[in-house]
Biopython code that builds the backbone (N, CA, C, O; Angstrom):
import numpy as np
from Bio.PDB.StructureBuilder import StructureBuilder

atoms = [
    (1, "UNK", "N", (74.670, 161.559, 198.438)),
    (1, "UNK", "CA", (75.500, 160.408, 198.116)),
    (1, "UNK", "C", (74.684, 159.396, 197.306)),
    (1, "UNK", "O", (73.528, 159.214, 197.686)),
    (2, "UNK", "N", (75.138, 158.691, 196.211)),
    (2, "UNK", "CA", (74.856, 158.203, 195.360)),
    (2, "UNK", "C", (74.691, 156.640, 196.086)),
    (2, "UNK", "O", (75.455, 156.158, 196.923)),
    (3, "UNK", "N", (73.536, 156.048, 195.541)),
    (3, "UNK", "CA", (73.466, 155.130, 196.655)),
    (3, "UNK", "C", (72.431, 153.342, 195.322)),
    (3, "UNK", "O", (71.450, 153.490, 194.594)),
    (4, "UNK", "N", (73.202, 152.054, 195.554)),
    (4, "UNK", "CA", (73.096, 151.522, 194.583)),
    (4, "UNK", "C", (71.480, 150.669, 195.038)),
    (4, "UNK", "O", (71.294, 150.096, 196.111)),
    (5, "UNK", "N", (70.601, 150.771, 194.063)),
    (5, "UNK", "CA", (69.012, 149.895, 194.112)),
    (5, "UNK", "C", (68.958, 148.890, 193.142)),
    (5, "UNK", "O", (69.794, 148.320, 192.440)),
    (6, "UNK", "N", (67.876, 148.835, 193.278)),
    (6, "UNK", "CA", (67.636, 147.162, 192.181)),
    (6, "UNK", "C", (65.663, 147.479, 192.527)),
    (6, "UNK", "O", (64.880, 147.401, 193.473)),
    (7, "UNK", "N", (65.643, 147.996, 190.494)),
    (7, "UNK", "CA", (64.270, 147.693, 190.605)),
    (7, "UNK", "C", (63.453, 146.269, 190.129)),
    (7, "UNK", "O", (64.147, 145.630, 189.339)),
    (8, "UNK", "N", (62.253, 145.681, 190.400)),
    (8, "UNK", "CA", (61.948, 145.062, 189.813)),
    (8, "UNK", "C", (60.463, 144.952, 189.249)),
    (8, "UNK", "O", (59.874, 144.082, 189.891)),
    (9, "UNK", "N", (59.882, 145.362, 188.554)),
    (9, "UNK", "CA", (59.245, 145.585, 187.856)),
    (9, "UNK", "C", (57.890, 144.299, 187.131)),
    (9, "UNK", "O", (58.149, 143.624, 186.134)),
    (10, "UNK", "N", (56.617, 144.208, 187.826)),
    (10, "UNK", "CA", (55.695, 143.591, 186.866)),
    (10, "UNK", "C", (54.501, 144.173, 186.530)),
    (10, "UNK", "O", (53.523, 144.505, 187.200)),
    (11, "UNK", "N", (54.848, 144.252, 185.017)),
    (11, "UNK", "CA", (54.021, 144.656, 183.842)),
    (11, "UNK", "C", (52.825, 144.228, 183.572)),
    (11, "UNK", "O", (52.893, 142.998, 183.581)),
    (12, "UNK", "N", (51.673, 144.596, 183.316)),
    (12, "UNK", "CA", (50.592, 143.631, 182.924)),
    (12, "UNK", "C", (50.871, 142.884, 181.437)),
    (12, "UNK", "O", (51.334, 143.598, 180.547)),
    (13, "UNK", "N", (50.600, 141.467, 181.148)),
    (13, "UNK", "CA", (51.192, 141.072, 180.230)),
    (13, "UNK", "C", (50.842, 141.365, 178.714)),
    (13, "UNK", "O", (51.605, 141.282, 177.752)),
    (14, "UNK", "N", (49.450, 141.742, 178.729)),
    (14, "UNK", "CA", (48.931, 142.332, 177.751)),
    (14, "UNK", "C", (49.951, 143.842, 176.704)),
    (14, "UNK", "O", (50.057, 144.073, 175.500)),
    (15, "UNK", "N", (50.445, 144.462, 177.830)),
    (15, "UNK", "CA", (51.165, 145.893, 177.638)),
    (15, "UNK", "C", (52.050, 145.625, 176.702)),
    (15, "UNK", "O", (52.940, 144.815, 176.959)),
    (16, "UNK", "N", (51.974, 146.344, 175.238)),
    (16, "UNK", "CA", (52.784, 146.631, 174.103)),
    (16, "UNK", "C", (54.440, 146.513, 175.000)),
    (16, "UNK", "O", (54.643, 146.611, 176.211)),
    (17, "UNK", "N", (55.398, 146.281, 173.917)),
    (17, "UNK", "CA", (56.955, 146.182, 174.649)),
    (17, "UNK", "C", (57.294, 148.073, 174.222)),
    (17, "UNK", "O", (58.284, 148.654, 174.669)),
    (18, "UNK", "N", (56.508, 148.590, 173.531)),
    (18, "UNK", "CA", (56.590, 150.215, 173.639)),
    (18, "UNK", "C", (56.322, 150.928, 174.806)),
    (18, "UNK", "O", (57.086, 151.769, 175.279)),
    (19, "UNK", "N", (55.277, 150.612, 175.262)),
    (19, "UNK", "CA", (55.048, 151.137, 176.494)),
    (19, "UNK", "C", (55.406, 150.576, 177.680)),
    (19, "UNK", "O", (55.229, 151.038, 178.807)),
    (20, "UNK", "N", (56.154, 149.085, 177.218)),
    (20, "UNK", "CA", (56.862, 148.962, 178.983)),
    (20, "UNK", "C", (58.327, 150.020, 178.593)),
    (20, "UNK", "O", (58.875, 150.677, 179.478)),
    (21, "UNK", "N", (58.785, 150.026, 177.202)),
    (21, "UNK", "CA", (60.007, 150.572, 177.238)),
    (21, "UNK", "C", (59.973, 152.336, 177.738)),
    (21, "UNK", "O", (60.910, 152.916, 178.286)),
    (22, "UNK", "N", (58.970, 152.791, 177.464)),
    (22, "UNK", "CA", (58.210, 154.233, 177.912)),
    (22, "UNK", "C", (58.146, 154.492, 179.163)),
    (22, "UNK", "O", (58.563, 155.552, 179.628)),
    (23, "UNK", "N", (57.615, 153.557, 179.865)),
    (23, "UNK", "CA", (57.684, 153.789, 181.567)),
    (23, "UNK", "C", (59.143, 153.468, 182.045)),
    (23, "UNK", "O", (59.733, 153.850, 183.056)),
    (24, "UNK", "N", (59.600, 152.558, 180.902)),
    (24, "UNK", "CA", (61.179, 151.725, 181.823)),
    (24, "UNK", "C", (62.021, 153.340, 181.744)),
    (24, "UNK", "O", (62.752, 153.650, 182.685)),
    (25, "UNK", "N", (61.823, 154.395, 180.431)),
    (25, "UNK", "CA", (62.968, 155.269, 180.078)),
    (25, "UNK", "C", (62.334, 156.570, 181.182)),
    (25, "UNK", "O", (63.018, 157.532, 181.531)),
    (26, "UNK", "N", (60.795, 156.313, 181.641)),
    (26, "UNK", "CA", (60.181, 157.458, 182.363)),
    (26, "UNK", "C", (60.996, 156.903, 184.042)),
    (26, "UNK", "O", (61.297, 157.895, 184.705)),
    (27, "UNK", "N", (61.247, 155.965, 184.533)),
    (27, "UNK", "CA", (61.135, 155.435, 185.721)),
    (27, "UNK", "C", (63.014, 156.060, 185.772)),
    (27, "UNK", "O", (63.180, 156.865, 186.688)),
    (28, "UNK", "N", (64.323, 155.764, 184.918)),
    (28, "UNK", "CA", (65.338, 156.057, 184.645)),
    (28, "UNK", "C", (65.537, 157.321, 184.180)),
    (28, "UNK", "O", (66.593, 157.616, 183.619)),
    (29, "UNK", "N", (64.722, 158.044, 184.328)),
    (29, "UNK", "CA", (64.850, 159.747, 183.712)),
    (29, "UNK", "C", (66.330, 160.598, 184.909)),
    (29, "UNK", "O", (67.258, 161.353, 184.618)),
    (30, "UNK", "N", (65.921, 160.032, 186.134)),
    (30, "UNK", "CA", (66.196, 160.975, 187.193)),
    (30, "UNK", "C", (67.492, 159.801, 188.098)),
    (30, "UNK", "O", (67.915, 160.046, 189.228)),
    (31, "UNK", "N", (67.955, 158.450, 187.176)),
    (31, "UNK", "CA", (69.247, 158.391, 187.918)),
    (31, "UNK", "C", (70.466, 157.649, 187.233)),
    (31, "UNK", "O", (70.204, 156.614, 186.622)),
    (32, "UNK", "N", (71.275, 157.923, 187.264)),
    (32, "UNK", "CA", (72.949, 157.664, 187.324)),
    (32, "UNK", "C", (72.915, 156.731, 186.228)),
    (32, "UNK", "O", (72.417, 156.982, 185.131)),
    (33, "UNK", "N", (73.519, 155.527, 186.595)),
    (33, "UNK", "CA", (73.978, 154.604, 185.602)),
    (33, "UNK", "C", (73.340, 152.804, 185.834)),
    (33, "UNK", "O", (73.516, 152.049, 186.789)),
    (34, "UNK", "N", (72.438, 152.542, 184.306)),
    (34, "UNK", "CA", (71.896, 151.373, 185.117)),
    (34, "UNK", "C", (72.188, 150.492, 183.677)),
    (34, "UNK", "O", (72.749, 150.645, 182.593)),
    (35, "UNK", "N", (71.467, 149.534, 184.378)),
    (35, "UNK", "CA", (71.998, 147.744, 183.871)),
    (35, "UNK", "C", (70.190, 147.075, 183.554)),
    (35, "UNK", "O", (69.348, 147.359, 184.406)),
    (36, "UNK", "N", (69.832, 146.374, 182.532)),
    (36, "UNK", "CA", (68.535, 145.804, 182.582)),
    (36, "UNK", "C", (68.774, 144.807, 182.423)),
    (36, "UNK", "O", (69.776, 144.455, 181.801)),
    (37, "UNK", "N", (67.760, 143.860, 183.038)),
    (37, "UNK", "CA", (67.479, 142.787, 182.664)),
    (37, "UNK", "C", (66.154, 142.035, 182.363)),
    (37, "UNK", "O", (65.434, 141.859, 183.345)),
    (38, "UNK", "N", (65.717, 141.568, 181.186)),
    (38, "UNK", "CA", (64.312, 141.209, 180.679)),
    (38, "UNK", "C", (64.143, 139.774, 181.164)),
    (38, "UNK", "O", (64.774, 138.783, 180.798)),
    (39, "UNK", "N", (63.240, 139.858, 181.993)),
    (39, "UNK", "CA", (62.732, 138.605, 182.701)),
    (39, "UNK", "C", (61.724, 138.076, 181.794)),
    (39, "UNK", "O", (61.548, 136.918, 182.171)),
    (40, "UNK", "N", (61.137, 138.260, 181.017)),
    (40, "UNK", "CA", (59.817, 138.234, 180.107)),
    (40, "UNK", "C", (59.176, 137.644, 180.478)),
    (40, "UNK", "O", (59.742, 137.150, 181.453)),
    (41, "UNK", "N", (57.667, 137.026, 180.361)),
    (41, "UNK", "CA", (56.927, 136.826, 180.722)),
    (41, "UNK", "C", (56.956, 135.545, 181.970)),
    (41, "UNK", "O", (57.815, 134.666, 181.897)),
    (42, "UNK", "N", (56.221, 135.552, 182.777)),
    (42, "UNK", "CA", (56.135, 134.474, 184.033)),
    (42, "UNK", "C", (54.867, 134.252, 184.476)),
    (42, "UNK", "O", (54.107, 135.206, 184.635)),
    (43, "UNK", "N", (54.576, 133.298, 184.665)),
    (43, "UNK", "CA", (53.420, 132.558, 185.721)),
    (43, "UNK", "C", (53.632, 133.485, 186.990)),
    (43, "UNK", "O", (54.746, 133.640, 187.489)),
    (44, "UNK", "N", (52.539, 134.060, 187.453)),
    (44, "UNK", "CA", (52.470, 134.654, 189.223)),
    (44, "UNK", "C", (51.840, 133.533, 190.554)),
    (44, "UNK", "O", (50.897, 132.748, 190.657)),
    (45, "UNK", "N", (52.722, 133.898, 191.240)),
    (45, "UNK", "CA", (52.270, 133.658, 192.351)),
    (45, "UNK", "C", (50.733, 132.948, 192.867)),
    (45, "UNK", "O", (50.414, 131.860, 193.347)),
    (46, "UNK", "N", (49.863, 134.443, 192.409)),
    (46, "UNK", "CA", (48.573, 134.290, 192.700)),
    (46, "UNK", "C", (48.265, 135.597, 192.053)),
    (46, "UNK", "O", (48.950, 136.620, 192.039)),
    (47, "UNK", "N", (47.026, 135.347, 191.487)),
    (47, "UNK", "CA", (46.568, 136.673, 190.479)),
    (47, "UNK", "C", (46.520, 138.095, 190.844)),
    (47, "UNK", "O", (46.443, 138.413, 192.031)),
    (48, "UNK", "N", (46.557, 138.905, 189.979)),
    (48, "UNK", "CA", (46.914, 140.435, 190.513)),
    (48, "UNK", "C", (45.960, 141.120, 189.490)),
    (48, "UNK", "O", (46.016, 141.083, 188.261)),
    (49, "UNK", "N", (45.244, 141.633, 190.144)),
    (49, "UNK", "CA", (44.162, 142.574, 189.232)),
    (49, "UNK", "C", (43.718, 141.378, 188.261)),
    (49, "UNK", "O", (43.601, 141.808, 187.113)),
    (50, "UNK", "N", (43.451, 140.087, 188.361)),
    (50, "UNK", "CA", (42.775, 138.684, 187.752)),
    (50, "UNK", "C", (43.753, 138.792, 186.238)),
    (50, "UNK", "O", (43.331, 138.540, 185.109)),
    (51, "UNK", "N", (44.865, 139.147, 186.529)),
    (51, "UNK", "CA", (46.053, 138.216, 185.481)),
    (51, "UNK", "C", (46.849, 137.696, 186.080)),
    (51, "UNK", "O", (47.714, 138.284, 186.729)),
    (52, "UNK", "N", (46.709, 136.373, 185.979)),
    (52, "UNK", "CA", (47.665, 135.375, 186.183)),
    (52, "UNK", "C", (49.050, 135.139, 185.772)),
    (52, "UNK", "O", (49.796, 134.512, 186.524)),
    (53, "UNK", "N", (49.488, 135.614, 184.569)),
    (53, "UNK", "CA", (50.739, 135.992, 184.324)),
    (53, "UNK", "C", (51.484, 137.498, 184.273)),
    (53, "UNK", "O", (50.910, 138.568, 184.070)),
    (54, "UNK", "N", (52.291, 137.382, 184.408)),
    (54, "UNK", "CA", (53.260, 139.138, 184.496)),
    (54, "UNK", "C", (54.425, 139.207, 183.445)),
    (54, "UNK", "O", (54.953, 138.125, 183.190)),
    (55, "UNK", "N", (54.893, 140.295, 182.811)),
    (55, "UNK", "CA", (56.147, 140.262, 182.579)),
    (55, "UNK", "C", (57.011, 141.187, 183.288)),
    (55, "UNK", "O", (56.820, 142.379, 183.526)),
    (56, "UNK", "N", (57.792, 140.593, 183.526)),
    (56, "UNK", "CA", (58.816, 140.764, 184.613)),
    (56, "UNK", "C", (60.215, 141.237, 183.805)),
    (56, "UNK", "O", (60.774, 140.529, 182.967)),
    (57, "UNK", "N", (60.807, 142.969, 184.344)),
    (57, "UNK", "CA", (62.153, 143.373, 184.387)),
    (57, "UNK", "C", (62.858, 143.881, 185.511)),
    (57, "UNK", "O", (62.404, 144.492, 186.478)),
    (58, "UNK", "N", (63.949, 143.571, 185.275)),
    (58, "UNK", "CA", (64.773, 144.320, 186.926)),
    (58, "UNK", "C", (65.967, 144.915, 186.211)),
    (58, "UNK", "O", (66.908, 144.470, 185.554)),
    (59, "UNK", "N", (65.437, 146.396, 186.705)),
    (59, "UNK", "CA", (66.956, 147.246, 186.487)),
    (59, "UNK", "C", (67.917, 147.167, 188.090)),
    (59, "UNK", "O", (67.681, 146.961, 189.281)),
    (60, "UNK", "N", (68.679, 147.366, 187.518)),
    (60, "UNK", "CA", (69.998, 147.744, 188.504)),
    (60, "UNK", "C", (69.965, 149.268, 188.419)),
    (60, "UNK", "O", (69.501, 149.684, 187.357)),
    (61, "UNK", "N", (70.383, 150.269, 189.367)),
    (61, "UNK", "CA", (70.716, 151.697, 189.304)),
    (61, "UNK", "C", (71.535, 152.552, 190.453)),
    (61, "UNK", "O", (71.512, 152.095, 191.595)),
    (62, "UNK", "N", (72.024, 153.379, 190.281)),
    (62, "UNK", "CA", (72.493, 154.599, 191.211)),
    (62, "UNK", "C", (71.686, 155.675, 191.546)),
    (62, "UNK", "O", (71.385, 156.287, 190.521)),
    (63, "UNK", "N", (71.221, 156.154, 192.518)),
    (63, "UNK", "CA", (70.135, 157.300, 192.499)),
    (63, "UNK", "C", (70.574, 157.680, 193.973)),
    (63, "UNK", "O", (71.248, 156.931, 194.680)),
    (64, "UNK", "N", (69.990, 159.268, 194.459)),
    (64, "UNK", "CA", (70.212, 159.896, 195.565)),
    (64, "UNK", "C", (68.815, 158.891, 196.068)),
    (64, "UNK", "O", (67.965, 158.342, 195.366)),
    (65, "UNK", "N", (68.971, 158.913, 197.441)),
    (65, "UNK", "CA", (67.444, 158.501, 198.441)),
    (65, "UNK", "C", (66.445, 159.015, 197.833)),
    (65, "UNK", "O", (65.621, 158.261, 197.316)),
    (66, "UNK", "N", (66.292, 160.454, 197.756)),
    (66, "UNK", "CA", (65.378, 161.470, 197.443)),
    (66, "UNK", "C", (64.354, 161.023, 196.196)),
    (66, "UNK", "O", (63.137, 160.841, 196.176)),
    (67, "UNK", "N", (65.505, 160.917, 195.048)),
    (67, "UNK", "CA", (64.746, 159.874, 194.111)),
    (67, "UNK", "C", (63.824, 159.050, 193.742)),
    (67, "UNK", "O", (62.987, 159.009, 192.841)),
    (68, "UNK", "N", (64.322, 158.018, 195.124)),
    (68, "UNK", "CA", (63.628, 156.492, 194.918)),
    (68, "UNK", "C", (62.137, 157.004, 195.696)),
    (68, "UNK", "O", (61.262, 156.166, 195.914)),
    (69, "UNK", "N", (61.952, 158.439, 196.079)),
    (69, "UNK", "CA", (60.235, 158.882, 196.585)),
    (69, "UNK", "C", (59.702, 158.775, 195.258)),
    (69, "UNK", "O", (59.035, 157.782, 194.968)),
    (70, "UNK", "N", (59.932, 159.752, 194.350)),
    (70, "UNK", "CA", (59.644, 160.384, 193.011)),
    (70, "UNK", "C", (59.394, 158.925, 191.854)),
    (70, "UNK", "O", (58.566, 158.859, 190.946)),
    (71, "UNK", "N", (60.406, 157.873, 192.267)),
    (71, "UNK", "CA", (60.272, 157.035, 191.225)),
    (71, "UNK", "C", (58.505, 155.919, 191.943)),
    (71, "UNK", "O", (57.588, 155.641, 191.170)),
    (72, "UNK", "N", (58.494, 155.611, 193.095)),
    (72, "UNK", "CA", (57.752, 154.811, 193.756)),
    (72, "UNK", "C", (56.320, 155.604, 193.470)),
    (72, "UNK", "O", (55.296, 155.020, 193.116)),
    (73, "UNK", "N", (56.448, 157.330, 193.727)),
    (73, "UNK", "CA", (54.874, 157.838, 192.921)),
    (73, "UNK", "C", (54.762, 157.551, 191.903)),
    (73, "UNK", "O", (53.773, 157.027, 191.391)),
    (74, "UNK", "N", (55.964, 157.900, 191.303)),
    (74, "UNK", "CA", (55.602, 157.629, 189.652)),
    (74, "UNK", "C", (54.956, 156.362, 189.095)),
    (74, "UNK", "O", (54.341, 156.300, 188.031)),
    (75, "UNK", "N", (55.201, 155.233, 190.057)),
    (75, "UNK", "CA", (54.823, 153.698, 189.445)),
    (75, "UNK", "C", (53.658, 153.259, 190.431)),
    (75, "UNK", "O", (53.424, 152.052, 190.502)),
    (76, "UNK", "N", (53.152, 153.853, 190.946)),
    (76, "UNK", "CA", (51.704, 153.671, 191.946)),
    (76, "UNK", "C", (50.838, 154.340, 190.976)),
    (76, "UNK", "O", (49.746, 153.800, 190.800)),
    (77, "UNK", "N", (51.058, 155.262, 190.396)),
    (77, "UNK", "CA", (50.078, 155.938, 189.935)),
    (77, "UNK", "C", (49.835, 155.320, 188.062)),
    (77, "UNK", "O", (48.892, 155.590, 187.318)),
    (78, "UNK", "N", (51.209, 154.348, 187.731)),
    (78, "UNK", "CA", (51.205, 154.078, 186.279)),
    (78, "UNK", "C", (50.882, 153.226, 185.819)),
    (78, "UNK", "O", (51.244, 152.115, 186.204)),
    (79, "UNK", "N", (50.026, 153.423, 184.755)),
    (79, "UNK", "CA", (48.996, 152.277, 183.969)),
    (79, "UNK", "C", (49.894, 151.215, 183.094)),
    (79, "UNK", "O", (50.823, 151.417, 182.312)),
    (80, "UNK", "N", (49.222, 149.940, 183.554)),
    (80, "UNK", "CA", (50.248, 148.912, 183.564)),
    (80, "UNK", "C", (51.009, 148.004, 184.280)),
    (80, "UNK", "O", (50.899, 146.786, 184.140)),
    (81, "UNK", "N", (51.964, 148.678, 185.227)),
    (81, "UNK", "CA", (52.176, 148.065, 186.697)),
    (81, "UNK", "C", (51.373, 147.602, 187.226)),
    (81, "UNK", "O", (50.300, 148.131, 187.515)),
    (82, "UNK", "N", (51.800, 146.267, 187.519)),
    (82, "UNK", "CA", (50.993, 145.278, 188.178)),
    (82, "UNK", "C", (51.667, 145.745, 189.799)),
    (82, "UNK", "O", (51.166, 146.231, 190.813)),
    (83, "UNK", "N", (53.080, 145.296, 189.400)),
    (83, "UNK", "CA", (53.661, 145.595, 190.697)),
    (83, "UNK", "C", (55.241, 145.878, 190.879)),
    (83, "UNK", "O", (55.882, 145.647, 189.854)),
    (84, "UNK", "N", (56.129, 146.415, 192.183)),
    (84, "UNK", "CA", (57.186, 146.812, 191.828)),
    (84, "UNK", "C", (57.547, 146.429, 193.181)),
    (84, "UNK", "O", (56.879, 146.037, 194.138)),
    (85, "UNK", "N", (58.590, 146.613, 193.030)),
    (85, "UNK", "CA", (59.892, 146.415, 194.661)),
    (85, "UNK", "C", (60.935, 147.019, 194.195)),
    (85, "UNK", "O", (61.388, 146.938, 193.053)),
    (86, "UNK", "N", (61.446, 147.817, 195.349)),
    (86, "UNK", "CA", (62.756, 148.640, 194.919)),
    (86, "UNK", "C", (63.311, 148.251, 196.218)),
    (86, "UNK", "O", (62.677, 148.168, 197.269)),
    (87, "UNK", "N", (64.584, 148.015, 196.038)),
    (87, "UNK", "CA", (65.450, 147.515, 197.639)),
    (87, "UNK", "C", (66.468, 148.490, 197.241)),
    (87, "UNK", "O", (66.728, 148.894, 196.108)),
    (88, "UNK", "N", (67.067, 148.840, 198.502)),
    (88, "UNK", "CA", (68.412, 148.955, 198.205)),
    (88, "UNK", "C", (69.674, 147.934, 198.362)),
    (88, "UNK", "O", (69.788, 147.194, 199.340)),
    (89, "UNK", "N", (70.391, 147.969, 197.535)),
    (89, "UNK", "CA", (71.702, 147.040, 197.661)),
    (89, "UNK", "C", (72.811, 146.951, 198.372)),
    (89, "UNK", "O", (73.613, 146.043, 198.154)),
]
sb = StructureBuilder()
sb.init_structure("model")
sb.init_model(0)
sb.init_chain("A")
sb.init_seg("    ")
for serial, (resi, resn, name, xyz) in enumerate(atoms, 1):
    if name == "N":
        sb.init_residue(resn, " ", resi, " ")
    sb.init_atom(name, np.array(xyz, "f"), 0.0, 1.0, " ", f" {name:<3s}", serial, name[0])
structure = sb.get_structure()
């Protein structure tokens, strides 16, 4: 059963808008029907790997459970990601 998430996505800010769009089309390979939204760049919290700013996107999507394993390796292991949260909705 098709089941609705919300990713959100921070980029290191340095990262070409090619290669966030590369991971954004690698991370969406494996679900349904989604929605983006470009947060672009932001002030953090508190520094992450000593950058102080992030750029920030959040997709909307449909995906089986099974999925959201495959997508969470995929972005632990990917150069660039600062950091991610996937909820479900």
């Amino acid at each position: 059963m098709q089941r609705k998430y919300e990713l959100t996505l921070v980029f290191n800010p340095t990262l070409s808008s090619e290669k966030r769009e590369e991971i954004k089309k690698k991370v969406l390979g494996t679900v349904k029907s989604s929605s983006s939204e470009d947060l672009g760049a932001l002030d953090l919290a508190y520094p992450i790997k000593k950058q102080a700013k992030g750029y920030f996107l959040r997709l909307s999507f449909e995906s089986l459970p099974e999925n959201t394993v495959k997508i969470k390796e995929n972005l632990k292991i990917t150069e660039g990601v600062l950091r991610y949260l996937l909820i479900k909705k």
